[in-house]
N, CA, C and O atoms as CSV, one atom per row, in Angstrom:
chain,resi,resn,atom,element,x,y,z
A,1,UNK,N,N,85.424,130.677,131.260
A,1,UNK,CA,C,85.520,130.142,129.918
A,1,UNK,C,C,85.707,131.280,128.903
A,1,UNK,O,O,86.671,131.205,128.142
A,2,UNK,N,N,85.177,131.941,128.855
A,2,UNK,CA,C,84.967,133.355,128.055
A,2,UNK,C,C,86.264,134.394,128.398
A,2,UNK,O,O,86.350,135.335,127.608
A,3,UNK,N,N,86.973,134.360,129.146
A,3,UNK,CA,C,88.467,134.572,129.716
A,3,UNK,C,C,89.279,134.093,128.662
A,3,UNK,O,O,89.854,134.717,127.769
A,4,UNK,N,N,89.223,132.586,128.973
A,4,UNK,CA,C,90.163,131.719,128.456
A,4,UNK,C,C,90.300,131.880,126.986
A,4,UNK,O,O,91.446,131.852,126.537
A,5,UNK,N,N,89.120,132.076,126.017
A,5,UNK,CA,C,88.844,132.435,124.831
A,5,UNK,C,C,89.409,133.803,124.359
A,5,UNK,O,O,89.937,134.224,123.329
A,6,UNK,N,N,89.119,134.231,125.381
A,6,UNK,CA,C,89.862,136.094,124.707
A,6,UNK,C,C,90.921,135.912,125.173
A,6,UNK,O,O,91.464,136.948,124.789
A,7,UNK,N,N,91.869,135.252,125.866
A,7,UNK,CA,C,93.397,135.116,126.185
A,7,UNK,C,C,94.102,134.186,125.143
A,7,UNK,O,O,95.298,134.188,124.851
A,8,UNK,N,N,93.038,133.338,124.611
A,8,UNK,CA,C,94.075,132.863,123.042
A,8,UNK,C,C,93.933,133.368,122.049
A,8,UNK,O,O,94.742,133.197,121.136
A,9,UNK,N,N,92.409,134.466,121.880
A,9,UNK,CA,C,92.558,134.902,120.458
A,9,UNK,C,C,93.690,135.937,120.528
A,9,UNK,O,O,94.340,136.054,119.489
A,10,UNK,N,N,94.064,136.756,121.633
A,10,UNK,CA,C,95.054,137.837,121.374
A,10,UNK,C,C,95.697,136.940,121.489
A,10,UNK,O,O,94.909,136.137,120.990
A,11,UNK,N,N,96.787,136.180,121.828
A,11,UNK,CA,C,97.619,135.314,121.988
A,11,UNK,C,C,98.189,135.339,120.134
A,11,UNK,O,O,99.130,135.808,119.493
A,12,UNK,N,N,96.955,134.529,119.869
A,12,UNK,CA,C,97.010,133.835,118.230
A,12,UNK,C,C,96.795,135.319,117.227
A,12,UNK,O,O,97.662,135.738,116.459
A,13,UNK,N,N,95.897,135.748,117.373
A,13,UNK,CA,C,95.913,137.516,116.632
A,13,UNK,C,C,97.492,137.987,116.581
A,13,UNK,O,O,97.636,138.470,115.458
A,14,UNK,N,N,98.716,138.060,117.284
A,14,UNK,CA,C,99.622,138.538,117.790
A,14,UNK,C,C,100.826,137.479,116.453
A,14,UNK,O,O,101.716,137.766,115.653
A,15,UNK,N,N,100.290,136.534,116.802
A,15,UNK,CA,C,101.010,135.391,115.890
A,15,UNK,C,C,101.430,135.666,114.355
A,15,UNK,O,O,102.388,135.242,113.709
A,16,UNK,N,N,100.474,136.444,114.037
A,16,UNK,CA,C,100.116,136.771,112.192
A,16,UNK,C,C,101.669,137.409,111.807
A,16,UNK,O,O,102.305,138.052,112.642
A,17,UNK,N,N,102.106,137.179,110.630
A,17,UNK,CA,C,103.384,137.518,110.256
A,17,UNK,C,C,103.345,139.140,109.646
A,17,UNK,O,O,102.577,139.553,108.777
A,18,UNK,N,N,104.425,139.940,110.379
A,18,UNK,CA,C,104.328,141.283,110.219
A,18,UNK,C,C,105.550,141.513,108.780
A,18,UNK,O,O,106.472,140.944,108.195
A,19,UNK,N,N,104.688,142.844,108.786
A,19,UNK,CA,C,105.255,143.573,107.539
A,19,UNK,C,C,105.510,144.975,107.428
A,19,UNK,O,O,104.816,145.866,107.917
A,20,UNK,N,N,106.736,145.134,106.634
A,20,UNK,CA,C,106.980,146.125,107.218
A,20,UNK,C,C,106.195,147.372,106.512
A,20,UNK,O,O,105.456,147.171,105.548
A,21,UNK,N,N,106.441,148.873,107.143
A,21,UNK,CA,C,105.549,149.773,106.875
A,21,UNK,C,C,106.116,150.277,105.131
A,21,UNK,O,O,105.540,151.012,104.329
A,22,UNK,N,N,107.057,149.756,105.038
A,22,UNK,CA,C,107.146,150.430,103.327
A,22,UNK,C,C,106.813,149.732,102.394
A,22,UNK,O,O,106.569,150.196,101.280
A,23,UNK,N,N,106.723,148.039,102.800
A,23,UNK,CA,C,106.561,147.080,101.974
A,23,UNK,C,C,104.874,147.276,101.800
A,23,UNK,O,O,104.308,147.323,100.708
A,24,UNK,N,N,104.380,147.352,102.773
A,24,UNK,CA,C,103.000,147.469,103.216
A,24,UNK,C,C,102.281,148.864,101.998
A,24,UNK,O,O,101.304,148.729,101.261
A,25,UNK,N,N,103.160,150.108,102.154
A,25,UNK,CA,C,102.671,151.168,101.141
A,25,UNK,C,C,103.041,150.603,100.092
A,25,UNK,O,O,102.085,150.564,99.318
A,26,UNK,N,N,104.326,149.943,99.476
A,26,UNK,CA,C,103.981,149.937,98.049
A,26,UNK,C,C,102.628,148.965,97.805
A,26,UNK,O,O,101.663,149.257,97.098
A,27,UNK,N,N,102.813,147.762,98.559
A,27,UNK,CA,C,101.642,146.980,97.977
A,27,UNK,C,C,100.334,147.637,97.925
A,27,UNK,O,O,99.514,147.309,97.067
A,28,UNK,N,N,100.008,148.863,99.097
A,28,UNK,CA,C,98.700,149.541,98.802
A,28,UNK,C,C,98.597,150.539,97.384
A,28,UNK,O,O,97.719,150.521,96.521
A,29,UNK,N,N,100.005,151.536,97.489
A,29,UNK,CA,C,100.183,151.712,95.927
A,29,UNK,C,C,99.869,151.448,94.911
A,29,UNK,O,O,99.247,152.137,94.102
A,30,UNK,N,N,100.568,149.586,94.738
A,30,UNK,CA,C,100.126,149.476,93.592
A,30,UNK,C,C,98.749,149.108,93.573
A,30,UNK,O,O,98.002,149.429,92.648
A,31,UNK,N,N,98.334,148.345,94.710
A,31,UNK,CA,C,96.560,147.935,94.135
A,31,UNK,C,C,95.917,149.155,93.802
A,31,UNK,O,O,95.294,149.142,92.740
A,32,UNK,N,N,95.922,150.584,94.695
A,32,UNK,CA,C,95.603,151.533,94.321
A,32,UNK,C,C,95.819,152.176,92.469
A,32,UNK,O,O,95.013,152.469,91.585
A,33,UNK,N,N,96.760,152.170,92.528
A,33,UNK,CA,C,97.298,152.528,90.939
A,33,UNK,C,C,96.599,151.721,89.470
A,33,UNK,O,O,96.214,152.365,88.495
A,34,UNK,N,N,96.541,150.245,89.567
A,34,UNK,CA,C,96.452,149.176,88.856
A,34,UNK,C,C,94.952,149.017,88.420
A,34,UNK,O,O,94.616,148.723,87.272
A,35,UNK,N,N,94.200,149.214,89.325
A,35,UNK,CA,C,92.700,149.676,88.943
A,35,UNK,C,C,92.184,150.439,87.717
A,35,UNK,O,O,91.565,150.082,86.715
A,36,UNK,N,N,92.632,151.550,88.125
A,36,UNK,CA,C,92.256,152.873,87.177
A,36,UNK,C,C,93.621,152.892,86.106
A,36,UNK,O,O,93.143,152.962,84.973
A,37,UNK,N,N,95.170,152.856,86.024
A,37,UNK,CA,C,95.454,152.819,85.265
A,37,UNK,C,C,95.663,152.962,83.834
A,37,UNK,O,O,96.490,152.099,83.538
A,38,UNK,N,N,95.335,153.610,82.808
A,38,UNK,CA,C,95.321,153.642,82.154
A,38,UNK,C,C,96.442,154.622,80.739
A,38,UNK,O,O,96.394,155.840,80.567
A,39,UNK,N,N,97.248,153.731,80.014
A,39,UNK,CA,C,97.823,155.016,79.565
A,39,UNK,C,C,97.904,154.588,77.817
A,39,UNK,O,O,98.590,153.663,77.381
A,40,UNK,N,N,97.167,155.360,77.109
A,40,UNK,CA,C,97.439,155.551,75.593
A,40,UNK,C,C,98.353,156.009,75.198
A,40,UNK,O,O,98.606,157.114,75.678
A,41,UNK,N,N,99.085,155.603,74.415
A,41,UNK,CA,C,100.328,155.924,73.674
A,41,UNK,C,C,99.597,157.557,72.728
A,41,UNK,O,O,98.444,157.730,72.334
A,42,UNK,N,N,100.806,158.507,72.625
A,42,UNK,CA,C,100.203,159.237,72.292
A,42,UNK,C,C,100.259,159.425,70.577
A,42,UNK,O,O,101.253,158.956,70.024
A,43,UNK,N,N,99.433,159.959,69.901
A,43,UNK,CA,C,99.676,159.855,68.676
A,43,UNK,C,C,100.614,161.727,68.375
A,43,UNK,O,O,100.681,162.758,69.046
A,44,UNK,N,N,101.041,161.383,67.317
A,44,UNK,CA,C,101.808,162.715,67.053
A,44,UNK,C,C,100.897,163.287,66.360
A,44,UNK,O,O,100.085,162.788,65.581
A,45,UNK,N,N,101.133,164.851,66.815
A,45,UNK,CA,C,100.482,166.099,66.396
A,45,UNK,C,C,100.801,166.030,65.169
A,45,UNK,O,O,101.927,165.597,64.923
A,46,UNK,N,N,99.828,166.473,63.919
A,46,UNK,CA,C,100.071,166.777,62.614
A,46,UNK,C,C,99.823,165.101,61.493
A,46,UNK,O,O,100.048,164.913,60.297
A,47,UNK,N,N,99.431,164.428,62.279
A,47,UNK,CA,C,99.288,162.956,61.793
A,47,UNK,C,C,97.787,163.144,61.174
A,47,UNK,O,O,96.883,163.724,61.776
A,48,UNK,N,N,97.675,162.610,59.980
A,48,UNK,CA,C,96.320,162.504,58.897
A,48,UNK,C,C,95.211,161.987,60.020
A,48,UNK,O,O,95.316,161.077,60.841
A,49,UNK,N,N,94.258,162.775,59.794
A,49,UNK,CA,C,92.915,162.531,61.239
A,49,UNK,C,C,92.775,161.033,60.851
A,49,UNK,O,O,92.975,160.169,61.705
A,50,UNK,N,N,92.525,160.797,59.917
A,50,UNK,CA,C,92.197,159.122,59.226
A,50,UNK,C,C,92.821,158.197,60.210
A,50,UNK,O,O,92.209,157.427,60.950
A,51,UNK,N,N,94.261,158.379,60.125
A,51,UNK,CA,C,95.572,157.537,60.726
A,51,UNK,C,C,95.512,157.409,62.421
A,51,UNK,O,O,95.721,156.473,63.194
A,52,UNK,N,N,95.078,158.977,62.619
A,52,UNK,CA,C,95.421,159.337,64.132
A,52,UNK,C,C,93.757,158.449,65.011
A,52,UNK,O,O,93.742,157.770,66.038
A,53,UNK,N,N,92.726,158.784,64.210
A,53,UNK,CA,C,91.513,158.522,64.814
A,53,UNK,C,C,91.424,157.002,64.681
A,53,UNK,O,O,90.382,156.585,65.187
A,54,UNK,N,N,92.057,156.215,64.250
A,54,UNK,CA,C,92.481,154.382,63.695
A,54,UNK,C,C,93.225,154.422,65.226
A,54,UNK,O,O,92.868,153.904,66.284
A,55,UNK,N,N,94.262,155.152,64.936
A,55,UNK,CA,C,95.323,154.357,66.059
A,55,UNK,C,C,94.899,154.899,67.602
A,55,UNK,O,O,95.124,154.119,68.527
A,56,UNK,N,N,94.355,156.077,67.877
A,56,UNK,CA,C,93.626,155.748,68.885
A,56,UNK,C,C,92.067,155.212,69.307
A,56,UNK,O,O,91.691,155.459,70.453
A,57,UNK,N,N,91.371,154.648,68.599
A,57,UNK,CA,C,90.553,153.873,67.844
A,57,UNK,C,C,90.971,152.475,68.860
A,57,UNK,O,O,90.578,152.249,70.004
A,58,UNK,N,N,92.053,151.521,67.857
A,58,UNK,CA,C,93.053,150.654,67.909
A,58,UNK,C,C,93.292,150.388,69.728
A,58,UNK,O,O,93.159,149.264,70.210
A,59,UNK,N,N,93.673,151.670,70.621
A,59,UNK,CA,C,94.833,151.504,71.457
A,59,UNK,C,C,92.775,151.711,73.057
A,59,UNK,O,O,92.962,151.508,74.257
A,60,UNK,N,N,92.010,151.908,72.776
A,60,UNK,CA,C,90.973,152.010,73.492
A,60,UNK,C,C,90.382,150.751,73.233
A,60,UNK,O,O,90.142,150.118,74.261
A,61,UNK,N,N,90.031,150.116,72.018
A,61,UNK,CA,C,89.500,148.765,71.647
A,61,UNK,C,C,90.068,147.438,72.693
A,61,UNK,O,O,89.613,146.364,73.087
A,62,UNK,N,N,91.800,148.526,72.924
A,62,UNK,CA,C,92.279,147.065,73.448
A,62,UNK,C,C,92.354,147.312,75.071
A,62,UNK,O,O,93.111,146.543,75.664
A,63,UNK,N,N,91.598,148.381,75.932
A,63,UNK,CA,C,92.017,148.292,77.218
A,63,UNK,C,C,90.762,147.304,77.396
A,63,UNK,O,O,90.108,146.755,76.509
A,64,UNK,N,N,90.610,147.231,78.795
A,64,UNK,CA,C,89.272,146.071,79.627
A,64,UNK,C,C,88.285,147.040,79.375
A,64,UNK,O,O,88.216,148.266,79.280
A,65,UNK,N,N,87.285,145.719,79.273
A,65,UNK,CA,C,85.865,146.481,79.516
A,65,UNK,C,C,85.287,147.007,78.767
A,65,UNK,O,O,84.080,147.209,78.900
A,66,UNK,N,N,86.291,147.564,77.281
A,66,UNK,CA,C,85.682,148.475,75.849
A,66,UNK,C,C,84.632,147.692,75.012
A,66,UNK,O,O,84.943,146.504,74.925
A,67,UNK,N,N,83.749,147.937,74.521
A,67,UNK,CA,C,83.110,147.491,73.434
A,67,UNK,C,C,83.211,148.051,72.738
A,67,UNK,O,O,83.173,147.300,71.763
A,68,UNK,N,N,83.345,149.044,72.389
A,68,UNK,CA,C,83.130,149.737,70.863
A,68,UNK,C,C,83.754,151.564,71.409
A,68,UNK,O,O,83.674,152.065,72.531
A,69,UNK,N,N,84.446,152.284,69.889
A,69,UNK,CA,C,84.533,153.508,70.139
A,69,UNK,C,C,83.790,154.170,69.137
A,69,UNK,O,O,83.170,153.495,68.316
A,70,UNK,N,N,83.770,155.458,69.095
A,70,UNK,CA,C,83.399,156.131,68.080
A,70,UNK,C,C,83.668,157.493,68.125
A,70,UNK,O,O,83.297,158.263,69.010
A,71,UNK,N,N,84.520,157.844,66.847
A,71,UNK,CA,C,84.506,159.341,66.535
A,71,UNK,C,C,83.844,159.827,65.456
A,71,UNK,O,O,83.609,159.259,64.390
A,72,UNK,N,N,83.441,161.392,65.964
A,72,UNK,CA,C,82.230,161.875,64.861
A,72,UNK,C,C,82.233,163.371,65.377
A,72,UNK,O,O,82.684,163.773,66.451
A,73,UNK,N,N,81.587,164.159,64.301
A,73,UNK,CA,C,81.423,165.747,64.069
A,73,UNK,C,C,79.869,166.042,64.266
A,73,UNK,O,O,79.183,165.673,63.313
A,74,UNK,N,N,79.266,166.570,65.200
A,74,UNK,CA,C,77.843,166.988,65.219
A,74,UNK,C,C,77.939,168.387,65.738
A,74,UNK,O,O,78.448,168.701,66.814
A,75,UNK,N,N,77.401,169.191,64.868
A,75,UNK,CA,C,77.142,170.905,65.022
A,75,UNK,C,C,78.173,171.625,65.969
A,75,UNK,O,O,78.111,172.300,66.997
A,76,UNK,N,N,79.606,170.935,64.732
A,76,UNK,CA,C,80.764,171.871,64.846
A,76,UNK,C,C,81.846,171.000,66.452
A,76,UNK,O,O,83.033,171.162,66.737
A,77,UNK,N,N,81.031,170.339,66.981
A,77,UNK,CA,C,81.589,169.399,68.062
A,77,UNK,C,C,82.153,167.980,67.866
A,77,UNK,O,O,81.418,167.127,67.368
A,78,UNK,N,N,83.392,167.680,68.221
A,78,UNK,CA,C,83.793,166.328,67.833
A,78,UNK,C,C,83.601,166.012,69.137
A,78,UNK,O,O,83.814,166.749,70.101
A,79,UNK,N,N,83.074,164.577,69.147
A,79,UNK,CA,C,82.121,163.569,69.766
A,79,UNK,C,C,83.228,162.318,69.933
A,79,UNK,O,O,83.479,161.871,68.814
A,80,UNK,N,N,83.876,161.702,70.861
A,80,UNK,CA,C,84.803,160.465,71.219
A,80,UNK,C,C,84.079,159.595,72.091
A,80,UNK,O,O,84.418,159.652,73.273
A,81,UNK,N,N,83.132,158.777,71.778
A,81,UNK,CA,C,82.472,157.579,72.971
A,81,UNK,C,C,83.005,156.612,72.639
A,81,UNK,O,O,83.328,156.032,71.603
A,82,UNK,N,N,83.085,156.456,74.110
A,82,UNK,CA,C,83.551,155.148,74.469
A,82,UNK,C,C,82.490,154.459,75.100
A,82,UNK,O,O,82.043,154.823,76.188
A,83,UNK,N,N,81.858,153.008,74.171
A,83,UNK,CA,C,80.926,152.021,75.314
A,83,UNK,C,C,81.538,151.022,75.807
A,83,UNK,O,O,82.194,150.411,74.963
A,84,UNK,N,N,81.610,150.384,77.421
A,84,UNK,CA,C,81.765,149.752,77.997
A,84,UNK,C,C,80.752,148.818,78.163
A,84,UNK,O,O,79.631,148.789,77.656
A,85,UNK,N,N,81.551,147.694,79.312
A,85,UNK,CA,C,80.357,146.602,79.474
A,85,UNK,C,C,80.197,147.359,80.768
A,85,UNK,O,O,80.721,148.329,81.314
A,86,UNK,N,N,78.923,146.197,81.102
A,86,UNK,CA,C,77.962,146.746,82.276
A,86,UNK,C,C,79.024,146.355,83.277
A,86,UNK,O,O,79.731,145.363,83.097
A,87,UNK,N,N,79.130,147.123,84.310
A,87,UNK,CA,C,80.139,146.849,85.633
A,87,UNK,C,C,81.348,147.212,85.513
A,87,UNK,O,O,82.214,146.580,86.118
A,88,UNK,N,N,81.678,148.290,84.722
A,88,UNK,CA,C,82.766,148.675,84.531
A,88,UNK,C,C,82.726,149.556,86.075
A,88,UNK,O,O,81.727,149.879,86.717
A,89,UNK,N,N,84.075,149.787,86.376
A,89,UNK,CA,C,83.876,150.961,87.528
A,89,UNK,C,C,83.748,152.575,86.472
A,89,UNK,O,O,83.887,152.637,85.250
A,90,UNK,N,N,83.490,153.563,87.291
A,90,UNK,CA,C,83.366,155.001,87.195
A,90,UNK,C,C,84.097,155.351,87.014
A,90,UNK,O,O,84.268,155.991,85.977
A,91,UNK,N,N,85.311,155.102,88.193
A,91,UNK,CA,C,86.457,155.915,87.799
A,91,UNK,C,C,87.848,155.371,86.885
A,91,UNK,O,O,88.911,155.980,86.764
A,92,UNK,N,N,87.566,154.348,86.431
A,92,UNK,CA,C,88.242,153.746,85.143
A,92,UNK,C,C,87.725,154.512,83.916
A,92,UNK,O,O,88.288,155.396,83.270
A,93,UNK,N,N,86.392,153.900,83.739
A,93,UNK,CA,C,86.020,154.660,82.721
A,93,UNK,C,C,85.922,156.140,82.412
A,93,UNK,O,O,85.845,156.610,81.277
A,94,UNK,N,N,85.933,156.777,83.469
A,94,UNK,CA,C,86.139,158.249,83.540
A,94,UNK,C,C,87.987,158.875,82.997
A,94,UNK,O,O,88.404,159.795,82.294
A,95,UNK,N,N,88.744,157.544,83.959
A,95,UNK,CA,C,89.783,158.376,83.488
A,95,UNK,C,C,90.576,157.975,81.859
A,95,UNK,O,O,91.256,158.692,81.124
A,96,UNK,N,N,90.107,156.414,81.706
A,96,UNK,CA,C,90.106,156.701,79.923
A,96,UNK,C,C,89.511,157.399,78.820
A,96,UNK,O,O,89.938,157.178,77.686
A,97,UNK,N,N,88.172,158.570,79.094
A,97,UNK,CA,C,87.447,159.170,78.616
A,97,UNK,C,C,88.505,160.806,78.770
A,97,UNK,O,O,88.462,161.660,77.884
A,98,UNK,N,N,89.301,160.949,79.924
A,98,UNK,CA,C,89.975,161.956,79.925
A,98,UNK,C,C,91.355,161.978,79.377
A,98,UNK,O,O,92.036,163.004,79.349
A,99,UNK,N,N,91.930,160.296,78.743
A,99,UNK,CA,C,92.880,160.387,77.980
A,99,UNK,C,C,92.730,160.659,76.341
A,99,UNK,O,O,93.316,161.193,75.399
A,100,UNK,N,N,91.245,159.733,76.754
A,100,UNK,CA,C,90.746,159.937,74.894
A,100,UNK,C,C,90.780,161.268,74.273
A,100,UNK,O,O,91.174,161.553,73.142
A,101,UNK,N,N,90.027,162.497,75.722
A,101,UNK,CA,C,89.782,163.744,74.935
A,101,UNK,C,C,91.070,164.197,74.607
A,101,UNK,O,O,91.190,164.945,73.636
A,102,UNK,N,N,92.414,163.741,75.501
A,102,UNK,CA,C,93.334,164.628,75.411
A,102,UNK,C,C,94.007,164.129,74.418
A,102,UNK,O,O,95.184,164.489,74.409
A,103,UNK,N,N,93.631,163.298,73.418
A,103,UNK,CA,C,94.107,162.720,72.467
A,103,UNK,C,C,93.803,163.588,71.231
A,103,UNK,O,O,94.519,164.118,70.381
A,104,UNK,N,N,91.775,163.509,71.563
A,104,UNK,CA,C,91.344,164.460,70.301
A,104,UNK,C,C,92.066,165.818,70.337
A,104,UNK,O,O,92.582,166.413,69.390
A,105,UNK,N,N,91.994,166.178,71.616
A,105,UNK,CA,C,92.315,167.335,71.239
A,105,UNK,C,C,93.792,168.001,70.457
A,105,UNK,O,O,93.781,169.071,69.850
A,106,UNK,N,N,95.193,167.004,70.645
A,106,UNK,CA,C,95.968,167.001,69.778
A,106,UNK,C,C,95.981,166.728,68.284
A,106,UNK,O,O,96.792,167.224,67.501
A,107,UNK,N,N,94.622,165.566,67.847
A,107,UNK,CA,C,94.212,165.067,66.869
A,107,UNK,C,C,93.592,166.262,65.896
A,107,UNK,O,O,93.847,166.494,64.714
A,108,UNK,N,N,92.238,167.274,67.260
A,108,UNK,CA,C,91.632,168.425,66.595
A,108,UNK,C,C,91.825,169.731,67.100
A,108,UNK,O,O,91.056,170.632,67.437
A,109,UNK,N,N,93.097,169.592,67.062
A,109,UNK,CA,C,93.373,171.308,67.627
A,109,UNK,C,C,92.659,172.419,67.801
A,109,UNK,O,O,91.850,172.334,66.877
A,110,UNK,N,N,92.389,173.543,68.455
A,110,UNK,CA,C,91.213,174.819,68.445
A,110,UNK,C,C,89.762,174.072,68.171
A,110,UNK,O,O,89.052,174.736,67.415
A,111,UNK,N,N,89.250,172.999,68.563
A,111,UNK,CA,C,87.975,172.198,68.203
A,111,UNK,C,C,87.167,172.270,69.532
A,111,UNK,O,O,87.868,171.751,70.400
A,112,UNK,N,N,85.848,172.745,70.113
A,112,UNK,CA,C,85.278,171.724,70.686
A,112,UNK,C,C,84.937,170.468,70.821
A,112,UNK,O,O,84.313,169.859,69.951
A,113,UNK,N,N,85.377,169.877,72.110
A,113,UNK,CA,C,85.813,168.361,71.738
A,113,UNK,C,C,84.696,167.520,73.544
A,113,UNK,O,O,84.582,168.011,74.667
A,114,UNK,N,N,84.253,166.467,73.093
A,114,UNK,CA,C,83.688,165.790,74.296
A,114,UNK,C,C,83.802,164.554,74.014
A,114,UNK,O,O,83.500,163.920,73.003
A,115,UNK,N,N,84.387,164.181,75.247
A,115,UNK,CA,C,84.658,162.724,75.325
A,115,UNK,C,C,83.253,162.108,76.037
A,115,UNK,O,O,82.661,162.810,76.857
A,116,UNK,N,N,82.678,160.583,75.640
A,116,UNK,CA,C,81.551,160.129,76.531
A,116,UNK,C,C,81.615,159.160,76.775
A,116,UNK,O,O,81.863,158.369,75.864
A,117,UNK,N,N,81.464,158.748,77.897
A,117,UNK,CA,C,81.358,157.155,78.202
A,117,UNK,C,C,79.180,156.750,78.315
A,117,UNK,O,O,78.161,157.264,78.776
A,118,UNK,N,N,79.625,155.514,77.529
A,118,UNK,CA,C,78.877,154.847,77.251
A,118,UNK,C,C,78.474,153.567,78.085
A,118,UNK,O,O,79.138,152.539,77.950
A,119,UNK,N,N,77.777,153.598,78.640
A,119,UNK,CA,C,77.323,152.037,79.629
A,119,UNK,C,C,75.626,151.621,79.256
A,119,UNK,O,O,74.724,152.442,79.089
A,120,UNK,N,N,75.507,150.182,79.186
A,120,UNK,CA,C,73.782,150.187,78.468
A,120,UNK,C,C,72.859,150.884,77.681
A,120,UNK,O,O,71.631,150.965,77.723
A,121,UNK,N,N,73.861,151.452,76.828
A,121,UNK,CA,C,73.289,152.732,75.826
A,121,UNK,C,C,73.204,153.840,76.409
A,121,UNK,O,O,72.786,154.774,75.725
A,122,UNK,N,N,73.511,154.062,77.620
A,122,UNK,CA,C,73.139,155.448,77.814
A,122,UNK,C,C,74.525,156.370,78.159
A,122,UNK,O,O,75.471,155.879,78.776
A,123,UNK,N,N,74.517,157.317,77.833
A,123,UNK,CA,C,75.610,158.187,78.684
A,123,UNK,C,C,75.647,158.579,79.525
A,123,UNK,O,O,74.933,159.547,79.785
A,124,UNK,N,N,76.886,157.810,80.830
A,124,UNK,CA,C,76.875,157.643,82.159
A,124,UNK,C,C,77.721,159.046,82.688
A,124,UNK,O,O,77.461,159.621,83.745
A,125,UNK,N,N,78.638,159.410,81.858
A,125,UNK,CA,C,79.731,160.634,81.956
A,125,UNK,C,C,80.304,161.361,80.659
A,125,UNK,O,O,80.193,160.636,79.670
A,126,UNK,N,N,80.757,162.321,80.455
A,126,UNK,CA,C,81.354,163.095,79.352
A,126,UNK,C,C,82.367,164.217,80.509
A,126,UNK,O,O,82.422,164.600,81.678
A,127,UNK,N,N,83.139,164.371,78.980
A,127,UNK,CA,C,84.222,165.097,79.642
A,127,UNK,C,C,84.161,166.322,78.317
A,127,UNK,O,O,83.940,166.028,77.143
A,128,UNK,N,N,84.379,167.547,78.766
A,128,UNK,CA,C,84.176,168.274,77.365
A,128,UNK,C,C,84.957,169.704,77.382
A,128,UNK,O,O,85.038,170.543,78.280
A,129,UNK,N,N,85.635,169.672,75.745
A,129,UNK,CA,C,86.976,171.020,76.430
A,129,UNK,C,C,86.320,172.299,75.148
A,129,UNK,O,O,85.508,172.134,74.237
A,130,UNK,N,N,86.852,173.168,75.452
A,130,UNK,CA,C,86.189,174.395,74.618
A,130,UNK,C,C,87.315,175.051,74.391
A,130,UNK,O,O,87.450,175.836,75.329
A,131,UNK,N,N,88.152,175.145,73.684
A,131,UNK,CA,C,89.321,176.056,73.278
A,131,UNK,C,C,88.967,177.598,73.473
A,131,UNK,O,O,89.798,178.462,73.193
């Protein structure tokens, strides 16, 4: 009996409709890619901080998962958090925290600059550049 059972599951296992090996990488591709994703439009160098810190402000408000941003100056350091909701993944939020800085840092040229992600009030990661 126990024969007969493992001679139809390979039988039927064998059955499943194949695919081919390139079709197969892009689809891992893209699920891979589509996750983390993330790309901010960039603002132009030399744009009024007012304007520039709005429109990337604006362009973080609207990916998944954001609640709130904030830019700010504390002892000579500009400060970019980003809070999320709870269950965001790590490496999403990590890699929009590394577009944000590279934003400030066109925004604040020669500045120490740290980007932070924010989850349940606390700060889960920062990213931070030192000219």
């Amino acid at each position: 009996m126990g024969l007969i059972i493992l001679i139809i599951s390979i039988v039927l296992g064998g059955c499943g409709t194949k695919q081919t090996p390139s079709s197969n990488t892009q689809q891992n591709a893209a699920a891979t890619q589509a996750p983390n994703a993330v790309h901010l439009t960039p603002v132009p160098a030399g744009t009024p901080l007012v304007t520039a810190n709005t429109e990337v402000s604006k362009q973080i408000m609207a990916q998944k998962d954001v609640l709130g941003t904030q830019i700010y100056e504390q002892n000579g350091i500009v400060y970019g958090d980003i809070t999320f909701k709870s269950g965001v993944t790590k490496d999403y939020a990590h890699n929009l925290a590394n577009e944000f800085l590279t934003q400030l840092k066109t925004s604040y040229p020669g500045r120490s600059i740290t980007a932070q992600v924010v989850i349940d009030g606390k700060t889960t990661d920062f990213i931070s550049f030192k000219p």
